[in-house]
C-alpha positions as CSV (number, residue, x, y, z in Angstrom):
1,X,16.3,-39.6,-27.0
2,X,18.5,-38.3,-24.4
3,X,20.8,-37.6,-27.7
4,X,19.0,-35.9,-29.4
5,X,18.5,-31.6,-28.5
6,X,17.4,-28.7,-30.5
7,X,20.0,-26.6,-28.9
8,X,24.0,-27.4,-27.8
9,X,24.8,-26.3,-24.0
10,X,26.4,-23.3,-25.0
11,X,22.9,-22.4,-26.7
12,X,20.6,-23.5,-23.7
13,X,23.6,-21.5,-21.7
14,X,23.1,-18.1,-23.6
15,X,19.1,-18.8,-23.6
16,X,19.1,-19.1,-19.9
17,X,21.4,-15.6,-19.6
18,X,19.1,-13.7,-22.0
19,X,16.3,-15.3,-19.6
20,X,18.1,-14.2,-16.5
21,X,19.0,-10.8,-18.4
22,X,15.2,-10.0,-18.1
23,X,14.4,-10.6,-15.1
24,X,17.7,-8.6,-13.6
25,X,16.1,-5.9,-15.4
26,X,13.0,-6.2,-14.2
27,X,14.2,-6.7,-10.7
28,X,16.1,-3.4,-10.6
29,X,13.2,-1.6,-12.0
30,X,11.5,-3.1,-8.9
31,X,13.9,-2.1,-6.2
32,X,14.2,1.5,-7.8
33,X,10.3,2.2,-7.6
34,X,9.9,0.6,-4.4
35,X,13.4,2.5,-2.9
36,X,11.8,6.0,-4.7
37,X,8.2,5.2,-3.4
38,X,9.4,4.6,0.2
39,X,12.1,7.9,-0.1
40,X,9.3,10.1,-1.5
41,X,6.5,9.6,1.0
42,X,8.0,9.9,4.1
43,X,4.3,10.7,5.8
44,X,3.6,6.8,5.0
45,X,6.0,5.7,7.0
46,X,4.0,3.9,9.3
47,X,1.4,2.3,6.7
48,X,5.1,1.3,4.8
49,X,5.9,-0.8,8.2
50,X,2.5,-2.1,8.8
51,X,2.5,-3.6,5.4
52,X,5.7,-4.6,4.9
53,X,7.3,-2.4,2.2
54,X,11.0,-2.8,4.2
55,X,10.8,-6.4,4.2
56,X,9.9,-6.5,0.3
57,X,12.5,-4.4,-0.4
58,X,14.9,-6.1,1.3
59,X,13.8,-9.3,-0.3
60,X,14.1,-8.0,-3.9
61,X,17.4,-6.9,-3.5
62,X,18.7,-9.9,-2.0
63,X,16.6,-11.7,-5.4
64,X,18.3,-9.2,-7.6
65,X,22.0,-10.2,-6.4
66,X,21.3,-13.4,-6.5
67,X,19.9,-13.1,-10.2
68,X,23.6,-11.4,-10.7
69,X,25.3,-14.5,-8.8
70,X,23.8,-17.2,-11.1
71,X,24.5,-14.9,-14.3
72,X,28.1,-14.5,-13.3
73,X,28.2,-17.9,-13.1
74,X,26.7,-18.6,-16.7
75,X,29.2,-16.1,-18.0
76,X,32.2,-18.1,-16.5
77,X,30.6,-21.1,-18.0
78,X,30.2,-20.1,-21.3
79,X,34.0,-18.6,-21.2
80,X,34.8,-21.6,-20.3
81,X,33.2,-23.5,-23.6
């Protein structure tokens, strides 16, 4: 069976971007509410610190470029084919 696949790489490569395409998008959506949220209630401050609102936002950007790295490399891949 190991023969036998619905898709050919280059197919499973372009589903796996489209995938990846999605969650970037979703992602960035993220960081830009959290970034505006944070930036537009500066009286929070302190309930933004005690809960952590840095630290996820620091974490979803660090996610998002490394959403970006992997798709890069897709791209190269599939230039490559």
């Amino acid at each position: 069976m190991v023969g036998l696949t619905f898709f050919d790489r280059k197919a499973r490569l372009l589903l796996m971007l489209g995938m990846l395409n999605d969650v970037y998008a979703d992602t960035a959506s993220t960081v830009v509410n959290l970034r505006d949220f944070m930036s537009s209630h500066p009286e929070m401050r302190e309930e933004i610190e005690e809960f952590g609102l840095n630290d996820l936002l620091s974490s979803a950007t660090e996610f998002e470029k490394r959403v970006l790295e992997v798709m890069e490399k897709l791209k190269a891949e599939l230039y490559r084919t």
